[in-house]
C-alpha positions in Angstrom: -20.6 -20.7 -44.5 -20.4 -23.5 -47.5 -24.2 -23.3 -47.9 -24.4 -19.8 -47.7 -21.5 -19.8 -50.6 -23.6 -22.0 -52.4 -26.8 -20.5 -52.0 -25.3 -17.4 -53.1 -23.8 -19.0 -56.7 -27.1 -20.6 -57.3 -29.1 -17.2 -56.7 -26.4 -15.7 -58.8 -27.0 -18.2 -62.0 -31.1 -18.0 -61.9 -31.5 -14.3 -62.0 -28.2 -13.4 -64.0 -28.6 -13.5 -67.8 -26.6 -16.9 -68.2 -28.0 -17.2 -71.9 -25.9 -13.9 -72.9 -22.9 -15.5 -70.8 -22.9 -18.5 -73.3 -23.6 -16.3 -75.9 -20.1 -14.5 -75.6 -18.2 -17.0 -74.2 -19.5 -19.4 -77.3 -18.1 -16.7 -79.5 -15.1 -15.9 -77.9 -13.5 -19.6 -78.1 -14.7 -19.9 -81.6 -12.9 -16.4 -82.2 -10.0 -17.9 -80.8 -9.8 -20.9 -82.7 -10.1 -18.3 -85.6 -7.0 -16.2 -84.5 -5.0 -19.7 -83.7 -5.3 -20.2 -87.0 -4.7 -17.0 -88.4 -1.5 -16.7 -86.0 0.3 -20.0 -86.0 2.5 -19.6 -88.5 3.5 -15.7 -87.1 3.6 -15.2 -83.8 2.7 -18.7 -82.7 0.7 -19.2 -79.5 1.3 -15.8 -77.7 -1.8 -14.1 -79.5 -3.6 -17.4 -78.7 -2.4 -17.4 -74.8 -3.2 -13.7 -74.2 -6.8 -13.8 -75.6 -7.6 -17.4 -73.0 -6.6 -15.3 -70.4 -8.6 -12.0 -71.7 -11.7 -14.4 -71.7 -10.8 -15.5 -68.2 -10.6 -12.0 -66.9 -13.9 -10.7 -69.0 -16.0 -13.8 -67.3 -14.8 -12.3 -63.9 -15.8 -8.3 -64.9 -19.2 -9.9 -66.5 -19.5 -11.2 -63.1 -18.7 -7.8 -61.3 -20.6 -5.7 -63.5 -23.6 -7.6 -63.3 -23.2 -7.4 -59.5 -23.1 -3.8 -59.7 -25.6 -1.6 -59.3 -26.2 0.7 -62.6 -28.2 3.4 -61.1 -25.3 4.0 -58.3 -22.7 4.0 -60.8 -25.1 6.5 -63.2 -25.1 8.5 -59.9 -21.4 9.6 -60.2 -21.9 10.5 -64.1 -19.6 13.7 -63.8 -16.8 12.1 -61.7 -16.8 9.3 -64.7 -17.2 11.6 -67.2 -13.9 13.4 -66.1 -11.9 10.8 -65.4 -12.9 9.1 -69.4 -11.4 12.9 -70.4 -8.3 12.2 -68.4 -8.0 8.6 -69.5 -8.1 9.8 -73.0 -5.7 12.6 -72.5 -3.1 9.8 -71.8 -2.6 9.4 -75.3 -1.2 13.1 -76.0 2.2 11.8 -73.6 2.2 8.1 -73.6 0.1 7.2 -76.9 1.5 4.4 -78.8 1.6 4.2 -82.6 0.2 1.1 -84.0 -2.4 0.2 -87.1 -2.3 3.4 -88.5 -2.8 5.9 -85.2 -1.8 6.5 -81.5 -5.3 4.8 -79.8 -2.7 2.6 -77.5 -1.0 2.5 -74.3 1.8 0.2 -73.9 2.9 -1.3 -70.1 5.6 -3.8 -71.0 3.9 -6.2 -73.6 0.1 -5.4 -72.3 -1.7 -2.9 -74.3 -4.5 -0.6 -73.5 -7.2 1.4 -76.0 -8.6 4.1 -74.0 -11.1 4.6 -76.5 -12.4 0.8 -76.4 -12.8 1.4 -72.0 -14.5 4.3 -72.4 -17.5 3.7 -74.4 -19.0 2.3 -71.2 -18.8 5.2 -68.6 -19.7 6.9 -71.6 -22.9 5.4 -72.3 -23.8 5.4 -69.2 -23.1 9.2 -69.1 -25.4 9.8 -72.0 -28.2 7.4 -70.5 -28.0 9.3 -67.2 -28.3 12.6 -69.1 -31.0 11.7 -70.9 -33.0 10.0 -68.5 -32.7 13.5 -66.3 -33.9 15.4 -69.0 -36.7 13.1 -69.6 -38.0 12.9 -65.8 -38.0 17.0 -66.0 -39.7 16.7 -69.2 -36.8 19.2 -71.0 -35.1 16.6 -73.0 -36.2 18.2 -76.1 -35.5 21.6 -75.1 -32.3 23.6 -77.2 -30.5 23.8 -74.0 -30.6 20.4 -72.7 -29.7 19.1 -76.3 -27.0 21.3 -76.2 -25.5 19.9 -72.8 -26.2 16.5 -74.4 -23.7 17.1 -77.7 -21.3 19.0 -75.8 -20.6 16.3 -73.9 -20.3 14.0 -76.8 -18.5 16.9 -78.9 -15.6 16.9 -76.1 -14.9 13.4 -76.1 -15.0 13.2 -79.9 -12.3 15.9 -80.7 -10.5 14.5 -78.0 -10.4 11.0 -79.5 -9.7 12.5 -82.7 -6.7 14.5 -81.8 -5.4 12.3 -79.3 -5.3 9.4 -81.1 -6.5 10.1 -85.0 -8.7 7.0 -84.3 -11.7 7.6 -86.4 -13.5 3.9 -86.1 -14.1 4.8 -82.4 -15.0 8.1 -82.8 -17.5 7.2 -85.1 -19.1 4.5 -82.8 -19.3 7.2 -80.0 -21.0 9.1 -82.3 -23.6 6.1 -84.0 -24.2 5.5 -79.9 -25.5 8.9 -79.7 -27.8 8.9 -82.7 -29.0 5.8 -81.1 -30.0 6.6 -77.3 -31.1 10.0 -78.6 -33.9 8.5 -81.1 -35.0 5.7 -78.5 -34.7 8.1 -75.6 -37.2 10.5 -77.4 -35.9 13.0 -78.9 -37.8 14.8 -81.6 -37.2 13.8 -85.1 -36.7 17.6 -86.1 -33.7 18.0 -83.9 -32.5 14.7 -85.2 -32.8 16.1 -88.6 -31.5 18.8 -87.4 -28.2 17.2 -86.4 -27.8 15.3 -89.5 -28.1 19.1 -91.4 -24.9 20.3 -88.6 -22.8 17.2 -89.4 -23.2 17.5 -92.3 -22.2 21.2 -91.9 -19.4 20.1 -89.9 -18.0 17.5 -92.0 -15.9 19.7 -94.6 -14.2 21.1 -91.8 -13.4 17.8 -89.8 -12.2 16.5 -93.6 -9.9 19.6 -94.2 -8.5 20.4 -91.2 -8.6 17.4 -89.0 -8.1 14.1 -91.0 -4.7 13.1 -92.1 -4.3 12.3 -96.2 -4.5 8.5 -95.4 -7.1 8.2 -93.2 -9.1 10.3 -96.1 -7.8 7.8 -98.8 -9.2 4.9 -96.6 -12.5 6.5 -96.5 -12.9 7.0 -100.0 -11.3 3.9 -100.9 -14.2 1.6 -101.1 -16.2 4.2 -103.2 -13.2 5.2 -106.1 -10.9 2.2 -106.0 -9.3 3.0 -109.5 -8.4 7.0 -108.8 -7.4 6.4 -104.7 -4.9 3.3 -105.4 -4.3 2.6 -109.2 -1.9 -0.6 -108.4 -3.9 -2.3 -106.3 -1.2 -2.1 -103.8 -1.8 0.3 -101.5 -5.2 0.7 -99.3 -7.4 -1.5 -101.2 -5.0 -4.6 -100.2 -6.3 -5.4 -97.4 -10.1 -5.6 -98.4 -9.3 -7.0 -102.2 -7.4 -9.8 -100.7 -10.1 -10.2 -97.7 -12.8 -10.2 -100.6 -10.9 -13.0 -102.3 -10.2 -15.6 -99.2 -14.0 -15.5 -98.4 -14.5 -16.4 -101.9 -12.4 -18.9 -102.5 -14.4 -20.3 -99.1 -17.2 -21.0 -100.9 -20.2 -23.0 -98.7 -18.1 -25.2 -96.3 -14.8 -24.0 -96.9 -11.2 -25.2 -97.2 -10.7 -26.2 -93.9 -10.1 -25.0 -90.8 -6.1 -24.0 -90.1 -5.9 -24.9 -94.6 -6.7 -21.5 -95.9 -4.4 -21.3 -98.9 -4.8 -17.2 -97.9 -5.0 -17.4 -93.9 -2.2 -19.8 -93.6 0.3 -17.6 -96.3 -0.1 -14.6 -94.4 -1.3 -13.0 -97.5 -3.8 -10.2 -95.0 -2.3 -7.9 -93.1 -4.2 -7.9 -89.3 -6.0 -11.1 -90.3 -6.2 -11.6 -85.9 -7.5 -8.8 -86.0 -9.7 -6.0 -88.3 -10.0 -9.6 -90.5 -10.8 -12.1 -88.5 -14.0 -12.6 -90.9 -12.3 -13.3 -93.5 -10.1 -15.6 -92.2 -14.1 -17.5 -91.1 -14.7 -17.2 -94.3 -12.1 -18.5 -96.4 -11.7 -21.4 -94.1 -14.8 -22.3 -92.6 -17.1 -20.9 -95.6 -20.7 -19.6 -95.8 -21.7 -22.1 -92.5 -18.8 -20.2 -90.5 -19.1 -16.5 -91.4 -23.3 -17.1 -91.2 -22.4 -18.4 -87.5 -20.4 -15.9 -86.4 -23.2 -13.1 -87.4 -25.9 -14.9 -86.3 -24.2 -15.2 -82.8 -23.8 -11.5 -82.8 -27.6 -10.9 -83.7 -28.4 -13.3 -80.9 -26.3 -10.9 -78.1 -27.7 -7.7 -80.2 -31.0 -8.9 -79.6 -30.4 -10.1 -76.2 -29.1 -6.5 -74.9 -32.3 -5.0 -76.7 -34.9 -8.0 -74.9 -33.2 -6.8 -71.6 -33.4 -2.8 -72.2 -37.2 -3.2 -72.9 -38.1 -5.7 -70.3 -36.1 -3.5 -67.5 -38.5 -1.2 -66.7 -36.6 1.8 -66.1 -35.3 4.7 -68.1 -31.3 4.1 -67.3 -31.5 0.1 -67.8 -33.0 0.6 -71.3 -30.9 3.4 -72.7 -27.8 1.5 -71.6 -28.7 -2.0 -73.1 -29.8 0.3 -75.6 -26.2 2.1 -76.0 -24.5 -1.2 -75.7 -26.4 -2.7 -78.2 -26.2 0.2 -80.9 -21.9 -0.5 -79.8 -22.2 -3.7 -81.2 -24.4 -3.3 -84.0 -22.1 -0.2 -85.3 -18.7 -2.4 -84.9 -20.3 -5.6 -86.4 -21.7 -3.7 -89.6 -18.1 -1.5 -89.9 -15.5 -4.6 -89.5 -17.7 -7.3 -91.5 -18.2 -4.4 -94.3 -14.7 -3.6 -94.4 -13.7 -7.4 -95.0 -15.7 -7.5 -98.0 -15.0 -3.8 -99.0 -17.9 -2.0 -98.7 -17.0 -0.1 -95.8 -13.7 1.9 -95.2 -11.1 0.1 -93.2 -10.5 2.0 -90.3 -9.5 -0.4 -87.6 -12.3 -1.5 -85.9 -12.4 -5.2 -84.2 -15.2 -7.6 -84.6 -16.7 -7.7 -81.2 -16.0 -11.4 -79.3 -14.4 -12.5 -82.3 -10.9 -10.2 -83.2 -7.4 -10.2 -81.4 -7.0 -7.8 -79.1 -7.5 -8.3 -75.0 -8.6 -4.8 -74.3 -12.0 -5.5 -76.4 -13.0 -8.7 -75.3 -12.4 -7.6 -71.9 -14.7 -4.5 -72.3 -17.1 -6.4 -74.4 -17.6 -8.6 -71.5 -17.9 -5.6 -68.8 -20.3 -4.3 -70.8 -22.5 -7.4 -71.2 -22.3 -7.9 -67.6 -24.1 -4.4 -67.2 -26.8 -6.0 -69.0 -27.3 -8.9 -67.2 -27.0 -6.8 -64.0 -29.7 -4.4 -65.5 -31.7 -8.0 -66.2 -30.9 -9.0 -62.2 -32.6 -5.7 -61.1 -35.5 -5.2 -63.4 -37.4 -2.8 -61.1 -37.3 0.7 -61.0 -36.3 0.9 -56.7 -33.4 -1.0 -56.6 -30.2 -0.9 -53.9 -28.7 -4.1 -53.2 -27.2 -6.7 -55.6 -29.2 -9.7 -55.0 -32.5 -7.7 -54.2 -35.7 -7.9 -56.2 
């Protein structure tokens, strides 16, 4: 019983991705170390305590979603697609208000971000969709297109009116634009839906987005005209700008930030974790943490392309364009050249319910790397 234990752990660790383990656990201690120093003099250890044990429980979902078998779970795409609608819907009766809009649920002192969870049934929705369309050979007909944005369309509104949580919704929609393109879909219909969104956009701007949520968008682009103190929505990424500055190559220190330890950045454990790299740790630090982000980025696209089959690559694919879109957003924000709009820095920010889906969702990958072939059933078969 021992051997068989064994034998199955040591099957487990040569055909799992174990390189793309190490890859986000590396990045999630050093994020902690990060938020223990952006935290220490706040909330003390509690931030620190409840991320360990975030990482603890994503190692054990990596280890269940790799386990799982992607094709069975892309089977029940219309039973997860309802129950991401209902999970969303939550947030109309129990949504809790924090960072600017209504994207949590609260159980005692755990949070949950329906919008974070959901981004994996709902790349695999998409994946299946398209991978369907593809076998019939319709996936660039008007109809099947069609299908393919109402489903994103749904889930977008939803998110918006649920929650007013822009960042996510615009990462569902960046996922899109990405498994569309690599799944094949004519560049004219792609061009197409640029010409609609950007058709769209006045309406979503006029009727749909609340006055600060515009003022954050803009803020970046018209600094002077959008907050004339100084005070207001450009404080976050003028002070964020400064603290990776005053960094320079090595830094001041780690846990001797002049900025990071004053509390001078609002959400520093969180939307500004770089900064706090940056300020502390310098050039070497901030250069780490994006070069360990490439390395999973590339790691989820060397897995799609080696899979041999449709679903495994538009996931990986769909996962990776996730990452890419929340990496680019948060590290932009931090040195204002993107709109803050509360997206984490994947592995790296505060906040349990990311890590823990950023794990899940890497474990898909390294299940999708377990099970390369196209005929698959069982777990552990090749």
């Amino acid at each position: 019983m021992v051997k068989k234990k064994l034998d199955a752990i040591l099957k487990y660790t040569r055909e799992s991705d174990m390189l793309l383990l190490a890859l986000c656990i590396f990045s999630s201690i050093y994020g902690i170390i990060l938020i223990n120093s952006a935290t220490r003099n706040s909330t003390g250890s509690s931030n620190v305590y409840i991320q360990v044990v975030s990482l603890i429980i994503g190692v054990g979902l990596f280890i269940l979603f790799s386990i799982l078998d992607i094709d069975t779970i892309a089977d029940k795409s219309k039973i997860l697609y309802v129950l991401s609608i209902l999970f969303i819907s939550t947030l109309f009766i129990w949504g809790y208000e924090g960072g600017g809009n209504r994207a949590w649920l609260r159980f005692g002192g755990i949070g949950l971000q329906p919008s974070e969870i959901v981004k994996i049934p709902y790349t695999i929705i998409l994946a299946k969709m398209i991978t369907d369309f593809r076998e019939r050979r319709t996936l660039n007909a008007p109809v099947s297109l069609l299908k393919i944005i109402a489903i994103f369309g749904i889930l977008f509104m939803f998110i918006l009116i649920s929650s007013g949580d822009l960042g996510s919704a615009l990462v569902y929609m960046f996922i899109l634009i990405v498994m569309l393109f690599v799944g094949g879909v004519d560049l004219k219909w792609l061009l197409l839906g640029f010409g609609l969104i950007a058709a769209v956009t006045p309406l979503v701007w006029n009727f749909v987005l609340s006055e600060g949520q515009k003022n954050r968008i803009l803020a970046p682009y018209d600094p002077l005209t959008i907050d004339p103190t100084g005070k207001g929505v450009t404080w976050q990424p003028s002070q964020s700008k400064l603290a990776i500055a005053s960094g320079d190559f090595l830094g001041q220190g780690l846990y001797h930030g002049q900025m990071t330890q004053s509390d001078v950045i609002p959400k520093q454990e969180t939307d500004f974790i770089f900064s706090v790299a940056g300020e502390e740790l310098g050039f070497v630090g901030s250069l780490l943490i994006i070069a360990l982000l490439i390395a999973i980025i590339t790691r989820c696209i060397q897995v799609g392309i080696k899979s041999n089959n449709t679903i495994g690559m538009l996931v990986c694919t769909g996962l990776a364009a996730m990452l890419i879109a929340q990496t680019f957003e948060n590290i932009g924000m931090c040195l204002g050249l993107t709109p803050v709009i509360g997206l984490t820095l994947p592995f790296f920010s505060y906040g349990g319910t990311s890590l823990v889906t950023m794990f899940a969702a890497m474990g898909i990958v390294s299940g999708i790397k377990m099970r390369p072939k196209p005929m698959r059933s069982r777990a552990y078969e090749r």
